[in-house]
C-alpha angles and dihedrals in degrees: 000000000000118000108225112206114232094181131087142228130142126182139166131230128179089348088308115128111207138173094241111182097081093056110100137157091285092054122111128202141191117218118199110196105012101178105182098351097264100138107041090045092060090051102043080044088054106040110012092235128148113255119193120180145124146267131190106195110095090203099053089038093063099035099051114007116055089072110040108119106250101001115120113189126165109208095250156118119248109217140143089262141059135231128038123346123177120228125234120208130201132178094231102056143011117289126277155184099224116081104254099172153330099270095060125118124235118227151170126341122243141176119277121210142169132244092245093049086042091055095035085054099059092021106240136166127161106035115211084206139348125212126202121196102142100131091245104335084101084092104057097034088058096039090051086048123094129238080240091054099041088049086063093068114083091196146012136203122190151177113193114199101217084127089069097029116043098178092066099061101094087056086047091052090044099053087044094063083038085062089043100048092047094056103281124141110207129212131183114212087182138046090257139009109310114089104029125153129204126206115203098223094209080076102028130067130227099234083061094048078056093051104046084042086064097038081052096050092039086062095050101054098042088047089057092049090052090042087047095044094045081068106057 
């Protein structure tokens, strides 16, 4: 039988909103788009739970990722395809593999590789909480997943980068409703799409969809009050 959390905590880390009260030392999370490692290591801090992702960067990789306690990372890029991608950089924003502008600058060259090989690789199955931090590759890593595989993850938390890329929005609408469809309660944690959080309702209850429902809309209110009356 499932066990189905009642209580509440949510924190936020890196700009990441996450329920945090049914993470624990046994957890395990994926973390898409690690960067320095900033995430994972509070939560492994935290919680002294195993963290396993990706990066892309072969610089960061190498200066900050091949020594953090319980955080496994591979030196790649997740994708919907395998074999080699090239990644694109751009002063305004964090490097990617989608083409942003013209004035973006080619780079190096780093392994590509899907959801299903990235799990295969380090064996996982039932994800305490996903991550995704890819810089637009959200889009085709969920699209090449299966309902089955998407239903492993417990939670997700997400930053779609419709905001850097337009043209992306009606994916992002559309795997929104996906997640939806499938049993997810989502929750937005910003005024647009970069900090939402998804519940898999087959571990979280609907009385605490309700409940975190009433502490969002609390912060926003009150964030609004503080932002008016600043201006007065």
């Amino acid at each position: 039988m499932r066990r189905k959390s009642h209580g509440i905590k949510v924190i936020k880390i890196e700009g990441h909103s996450i329920f945090s009260t049914n993470l624990h030392a046994g957890s395990v999370v994926i973390d898409l788009g690690v960067n320095k490692g900033e995430f994972s290591s509070s939560l492994i801090s935290k919680f002294g739970l195993k963290s396993y992702g990706v990066e892309a960067e072969k610089d960061i990789y190498a200066k900050h990722l091949t020594s953090i306690a319980n955080l496994e990372v591979l030196n790649a890029a997740i994708t919907n395809f395998s074999g080699e991608t090239q990644i694109n950089r751009n002063d305004n924003f964090c490097s990617t593999i989608l083409e942003a502008d013209s004035h973006q600058k080619s780079g190096d060259f780093v392994q590509a590789l899907t959801y299903e090989q990235f799990s295969q690789h380090y064996g996982l199955d039932e994800i305490d909480l996903i991550k995704f931090d890819i810089e637009g590759s959200e889009i085709a890593v969920i699209d090449d997943c299966s309902d089955e595989q998407v239903l492993r993850w417990k939670q997700i938390t997400i930053e779609f980068h419709d905001f850097v890329f337009p043209d992306l929005l009606d994916d992002v609408v559309r795997v929104q409703g996906r997640l939806r469809d499938l049993g997810f309660r989502q929750l937005h944690f910003s005024l647009d799409n970069t900090d939402v959080v998804y519940l898999n309702s087959r571990f979280f209850s609907s009385p605490l969809h309700a409940r975190l429902l009433a502490i969002i809309a609390f912060k926003y209110i009150r964030g609004f009050k503080r932002r008016y009356l600043s201006r007065l």
